[in-house]
N, CA, C and O atoms as a GROMACS GRO file, in nm:
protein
  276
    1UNK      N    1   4.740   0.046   5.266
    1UNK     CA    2   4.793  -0.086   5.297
    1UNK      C    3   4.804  -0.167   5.168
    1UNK      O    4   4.706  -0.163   5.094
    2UNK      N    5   4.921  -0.247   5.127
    2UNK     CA    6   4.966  -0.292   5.020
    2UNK      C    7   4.892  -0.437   5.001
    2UNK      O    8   4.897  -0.491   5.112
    3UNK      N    9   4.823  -0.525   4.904
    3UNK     CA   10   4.734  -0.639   4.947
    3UNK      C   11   4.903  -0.742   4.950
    3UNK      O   12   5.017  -0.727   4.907
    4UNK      N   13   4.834  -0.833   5.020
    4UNK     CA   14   4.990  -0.917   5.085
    4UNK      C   15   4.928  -1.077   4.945
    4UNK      O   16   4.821  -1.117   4.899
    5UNK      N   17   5.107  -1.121   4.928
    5UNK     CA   18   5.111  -1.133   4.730
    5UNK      C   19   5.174  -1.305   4.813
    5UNK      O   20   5.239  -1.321   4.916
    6UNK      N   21   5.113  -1.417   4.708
    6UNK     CA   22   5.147  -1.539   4.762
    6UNK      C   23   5.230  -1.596   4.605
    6UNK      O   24   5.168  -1.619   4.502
    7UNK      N   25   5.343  -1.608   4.617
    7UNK     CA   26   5.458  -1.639   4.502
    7UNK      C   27   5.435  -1.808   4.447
    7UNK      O   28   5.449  -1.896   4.532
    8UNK      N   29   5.410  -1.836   4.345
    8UNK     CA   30   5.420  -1.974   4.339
    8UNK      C   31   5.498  -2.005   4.241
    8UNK      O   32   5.492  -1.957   4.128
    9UNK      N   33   5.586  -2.101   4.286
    9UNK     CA   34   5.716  -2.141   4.196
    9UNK      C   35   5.673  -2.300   4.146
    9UNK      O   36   5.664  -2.403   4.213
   10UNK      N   37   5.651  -2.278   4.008
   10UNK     CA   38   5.610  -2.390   3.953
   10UNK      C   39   5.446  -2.375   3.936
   10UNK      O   40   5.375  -2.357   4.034
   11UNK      N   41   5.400  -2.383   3.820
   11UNK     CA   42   5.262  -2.363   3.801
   11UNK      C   43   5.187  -2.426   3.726
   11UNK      O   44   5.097  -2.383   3.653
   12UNK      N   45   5.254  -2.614   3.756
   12UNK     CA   46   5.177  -2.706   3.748
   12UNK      C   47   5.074  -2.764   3.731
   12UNK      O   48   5.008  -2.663   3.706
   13UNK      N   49   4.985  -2.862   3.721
   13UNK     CA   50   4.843  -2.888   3.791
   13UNK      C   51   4.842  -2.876   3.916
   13UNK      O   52   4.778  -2.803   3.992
   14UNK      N   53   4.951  -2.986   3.937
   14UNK     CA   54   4.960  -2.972   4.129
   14UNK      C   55   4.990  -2.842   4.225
   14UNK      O   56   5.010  -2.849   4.346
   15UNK      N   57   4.989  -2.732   4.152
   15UNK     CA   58   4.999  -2.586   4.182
   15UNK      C   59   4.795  -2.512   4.220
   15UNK      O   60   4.731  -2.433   4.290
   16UNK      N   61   4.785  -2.597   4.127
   16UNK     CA   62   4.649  -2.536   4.116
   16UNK      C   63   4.570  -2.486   4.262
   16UNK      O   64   4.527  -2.376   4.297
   17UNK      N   65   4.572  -2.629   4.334
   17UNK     CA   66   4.482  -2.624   4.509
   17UNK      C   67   4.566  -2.501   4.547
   17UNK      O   68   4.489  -2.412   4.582
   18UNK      N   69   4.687  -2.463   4.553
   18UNK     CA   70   4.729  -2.368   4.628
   18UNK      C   71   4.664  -2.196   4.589
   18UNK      O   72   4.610  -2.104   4.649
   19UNK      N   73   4.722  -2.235   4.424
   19UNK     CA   74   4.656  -2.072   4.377
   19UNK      C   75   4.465  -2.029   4.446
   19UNK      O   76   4.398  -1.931   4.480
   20UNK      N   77   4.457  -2.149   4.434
   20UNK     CA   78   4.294  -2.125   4.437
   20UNK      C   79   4.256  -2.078   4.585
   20UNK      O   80   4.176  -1.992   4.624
   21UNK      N   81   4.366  -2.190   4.675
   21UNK     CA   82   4.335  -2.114   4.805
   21UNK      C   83   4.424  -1.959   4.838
   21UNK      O   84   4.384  -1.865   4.907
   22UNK      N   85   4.515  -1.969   4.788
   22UNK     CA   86   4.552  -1.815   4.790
   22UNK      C   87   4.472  -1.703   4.784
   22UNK      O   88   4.453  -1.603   4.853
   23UNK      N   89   4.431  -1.751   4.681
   23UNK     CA   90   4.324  -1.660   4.625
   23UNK      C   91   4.214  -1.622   4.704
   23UNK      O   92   4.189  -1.502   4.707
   24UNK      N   93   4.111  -1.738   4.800
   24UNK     CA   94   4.022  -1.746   4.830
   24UNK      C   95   4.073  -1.663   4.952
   24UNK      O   96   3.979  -1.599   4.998
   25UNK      N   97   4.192  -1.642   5.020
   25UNK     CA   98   4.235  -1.558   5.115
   25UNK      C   99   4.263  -1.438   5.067
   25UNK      O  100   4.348  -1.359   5.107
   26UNK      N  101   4.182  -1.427   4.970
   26UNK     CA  102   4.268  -1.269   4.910
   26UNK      C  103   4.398  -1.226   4.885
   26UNK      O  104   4.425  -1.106   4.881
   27UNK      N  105   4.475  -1.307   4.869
   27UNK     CA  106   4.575  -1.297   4.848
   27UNK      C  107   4.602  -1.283   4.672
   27UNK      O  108   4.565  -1.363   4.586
   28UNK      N  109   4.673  -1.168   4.654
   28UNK     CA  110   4.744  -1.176   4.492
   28UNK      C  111   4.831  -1.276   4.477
   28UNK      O  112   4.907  -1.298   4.572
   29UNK      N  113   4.841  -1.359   4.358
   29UNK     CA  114   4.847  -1.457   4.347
   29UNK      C  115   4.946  -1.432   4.193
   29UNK      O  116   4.889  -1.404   4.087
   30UNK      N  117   5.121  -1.451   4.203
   30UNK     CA  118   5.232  -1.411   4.118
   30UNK      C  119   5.290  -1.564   4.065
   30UNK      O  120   5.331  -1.630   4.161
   31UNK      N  121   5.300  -1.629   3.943
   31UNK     CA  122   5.308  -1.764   3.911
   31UNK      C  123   5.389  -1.727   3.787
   31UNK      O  124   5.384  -1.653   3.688
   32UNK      N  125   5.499  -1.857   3.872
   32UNK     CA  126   5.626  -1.873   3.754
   32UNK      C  127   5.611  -2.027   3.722
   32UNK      O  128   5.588  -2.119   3.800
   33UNK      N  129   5.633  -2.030   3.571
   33UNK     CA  130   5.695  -2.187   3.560
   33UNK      C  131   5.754  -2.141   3.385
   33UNK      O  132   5.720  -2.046   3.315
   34UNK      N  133   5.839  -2.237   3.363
   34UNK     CA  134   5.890  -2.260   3.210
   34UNK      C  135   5.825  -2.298   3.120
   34UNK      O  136   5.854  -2.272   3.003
   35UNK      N  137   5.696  -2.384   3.165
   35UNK     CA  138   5.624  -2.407   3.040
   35UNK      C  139   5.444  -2.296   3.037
   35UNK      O  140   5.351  -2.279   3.116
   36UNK      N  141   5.482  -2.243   2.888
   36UNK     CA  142   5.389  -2.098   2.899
   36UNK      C  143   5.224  -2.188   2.898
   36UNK      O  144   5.115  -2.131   2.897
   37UNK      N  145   5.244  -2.319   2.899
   37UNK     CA  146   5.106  -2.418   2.895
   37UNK      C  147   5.042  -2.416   3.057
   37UNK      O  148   4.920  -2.425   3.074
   38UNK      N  149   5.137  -2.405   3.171
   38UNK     CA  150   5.066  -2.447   3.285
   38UNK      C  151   4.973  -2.378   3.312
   38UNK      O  152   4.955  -2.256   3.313
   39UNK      N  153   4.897  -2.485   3.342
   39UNK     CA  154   4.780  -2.418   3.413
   39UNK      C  155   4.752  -2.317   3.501
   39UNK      O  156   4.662  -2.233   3.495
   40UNK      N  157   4.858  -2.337   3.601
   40UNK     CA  158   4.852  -2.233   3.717
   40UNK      C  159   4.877  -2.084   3.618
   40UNK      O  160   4.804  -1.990   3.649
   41UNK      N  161   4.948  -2.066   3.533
   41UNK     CA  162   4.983  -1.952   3.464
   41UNK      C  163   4.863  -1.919   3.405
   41UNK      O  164   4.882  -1.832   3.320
   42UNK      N  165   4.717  -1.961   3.417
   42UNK     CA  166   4.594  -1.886   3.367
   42UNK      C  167   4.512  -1.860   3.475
   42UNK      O  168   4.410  -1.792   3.484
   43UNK      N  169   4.566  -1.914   3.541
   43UNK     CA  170   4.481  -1.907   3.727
   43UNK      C  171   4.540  -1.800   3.774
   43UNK      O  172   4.472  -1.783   3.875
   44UNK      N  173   4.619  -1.715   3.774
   44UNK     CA  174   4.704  -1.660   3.876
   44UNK      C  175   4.691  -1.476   3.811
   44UNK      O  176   4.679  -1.439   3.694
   45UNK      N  177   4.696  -1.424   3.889
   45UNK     CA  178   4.655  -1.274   3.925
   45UNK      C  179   4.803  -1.219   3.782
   45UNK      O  180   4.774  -1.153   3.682
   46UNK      N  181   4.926  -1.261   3.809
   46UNK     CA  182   5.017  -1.192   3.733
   46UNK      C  183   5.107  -1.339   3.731
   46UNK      O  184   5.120  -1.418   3.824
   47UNK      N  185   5.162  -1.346   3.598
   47UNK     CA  186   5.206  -1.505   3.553
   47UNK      C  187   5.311  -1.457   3.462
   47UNK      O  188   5.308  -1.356   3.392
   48UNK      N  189   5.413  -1.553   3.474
   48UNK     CA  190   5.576  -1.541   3.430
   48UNK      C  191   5.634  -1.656   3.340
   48UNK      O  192   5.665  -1.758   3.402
   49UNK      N  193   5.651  -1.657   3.226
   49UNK     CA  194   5.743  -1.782   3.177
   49UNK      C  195   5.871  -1.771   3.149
   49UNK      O  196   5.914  -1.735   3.039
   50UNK      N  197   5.980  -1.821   3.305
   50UNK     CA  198   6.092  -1.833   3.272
   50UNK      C  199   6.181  -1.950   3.386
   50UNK      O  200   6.173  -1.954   3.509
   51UNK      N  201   6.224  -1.995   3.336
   51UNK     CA  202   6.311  -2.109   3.370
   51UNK      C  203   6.325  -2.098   3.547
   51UNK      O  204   6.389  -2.016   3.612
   52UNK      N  205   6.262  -2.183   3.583
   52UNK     CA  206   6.268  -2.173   3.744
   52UNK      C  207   6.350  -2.243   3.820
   52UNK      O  208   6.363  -2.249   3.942
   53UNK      N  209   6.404  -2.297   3.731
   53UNK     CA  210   6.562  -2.353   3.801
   53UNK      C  211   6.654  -2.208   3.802
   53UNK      O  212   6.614  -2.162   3.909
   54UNK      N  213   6.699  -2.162   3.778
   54UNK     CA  214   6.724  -2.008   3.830
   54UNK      C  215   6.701  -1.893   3.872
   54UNK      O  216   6.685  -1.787   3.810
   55UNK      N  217   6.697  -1.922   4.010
   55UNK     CA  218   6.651  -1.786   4.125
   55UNK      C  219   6.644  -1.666   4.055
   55UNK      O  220   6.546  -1.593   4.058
   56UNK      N  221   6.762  -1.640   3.984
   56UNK     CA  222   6.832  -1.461   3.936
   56UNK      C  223   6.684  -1.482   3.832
   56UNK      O  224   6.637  -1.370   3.821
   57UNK      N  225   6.608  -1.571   3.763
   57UNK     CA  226   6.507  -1.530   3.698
   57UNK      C  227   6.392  -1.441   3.715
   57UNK      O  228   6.358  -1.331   3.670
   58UNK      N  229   6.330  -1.552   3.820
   58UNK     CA  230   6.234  -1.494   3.921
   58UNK      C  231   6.271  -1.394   4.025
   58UNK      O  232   6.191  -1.398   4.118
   59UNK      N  233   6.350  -1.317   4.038
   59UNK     CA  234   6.412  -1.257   4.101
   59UNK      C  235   6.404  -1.111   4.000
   59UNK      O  236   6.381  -1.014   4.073
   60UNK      N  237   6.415  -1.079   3.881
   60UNK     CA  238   6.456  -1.016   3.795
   60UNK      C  239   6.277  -0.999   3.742
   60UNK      O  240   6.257  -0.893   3.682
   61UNK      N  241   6.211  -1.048   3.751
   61UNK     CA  242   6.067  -1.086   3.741
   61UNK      C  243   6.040  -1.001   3.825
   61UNK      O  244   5.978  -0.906   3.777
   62UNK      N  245   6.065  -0.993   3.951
   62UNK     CA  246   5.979  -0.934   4.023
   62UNK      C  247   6.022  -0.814   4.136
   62UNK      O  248   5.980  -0.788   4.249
   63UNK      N  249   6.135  -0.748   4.040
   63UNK     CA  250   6.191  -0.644   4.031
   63UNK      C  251   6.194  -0.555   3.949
   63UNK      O  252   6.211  -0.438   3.984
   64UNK      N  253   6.178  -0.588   3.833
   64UNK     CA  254   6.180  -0.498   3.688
   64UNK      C  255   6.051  -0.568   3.624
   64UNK      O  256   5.994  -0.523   3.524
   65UNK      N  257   6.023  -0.653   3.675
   65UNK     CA  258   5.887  -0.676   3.602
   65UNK      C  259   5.804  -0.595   3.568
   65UNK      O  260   5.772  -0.601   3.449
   66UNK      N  261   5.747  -0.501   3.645
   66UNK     CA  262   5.625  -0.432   3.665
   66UNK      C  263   5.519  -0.476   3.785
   66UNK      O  264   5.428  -0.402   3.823
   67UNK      N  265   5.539  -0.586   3.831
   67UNK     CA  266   5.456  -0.668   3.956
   67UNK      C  267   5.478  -0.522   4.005
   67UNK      O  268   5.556  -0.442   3.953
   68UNK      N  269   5.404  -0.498   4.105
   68UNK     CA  270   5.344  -0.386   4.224
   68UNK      C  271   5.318  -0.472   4.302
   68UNK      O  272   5.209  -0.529   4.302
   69UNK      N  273   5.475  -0.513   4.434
   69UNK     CA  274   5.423  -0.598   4.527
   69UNK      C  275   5.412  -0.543   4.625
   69UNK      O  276   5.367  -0.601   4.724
   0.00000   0.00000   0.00000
């Protein structure tokens, strides 16, 4: 059984409460944002810096990435 993966777009401060509860549900925890500073991008199981105003980014992330979702 594959562990079930909680996507967070934008990885803010205000991202943070979510990763943490993701997490606390066991959930893998995959975090995009543009700036390689956010926080959520040191919190998070597998973390992405690329422009999240375009879907085809994150999309391309987590297809050829290497993520194992």
């Amino acid at each position: 059984m594959s562990q079930k993966v909680a996507l967070v777009i934008g990885a803010s401060k205000e991202s943070v409460f979510a990763i943490n509860e993701a997490k606390k549900a066991g959930l893998k925890v995959v975090a995009f944002d543009g700036n390689k500073d956010a926080i959520g991008l040191k919190l998070a199981d597998v973390s992405y810096v690329v422009d999240i105003r375009d879907p085809k980014n994150i999309i391309e992330k987590l297809i050829g990435g290497g993520t194992s979702l």
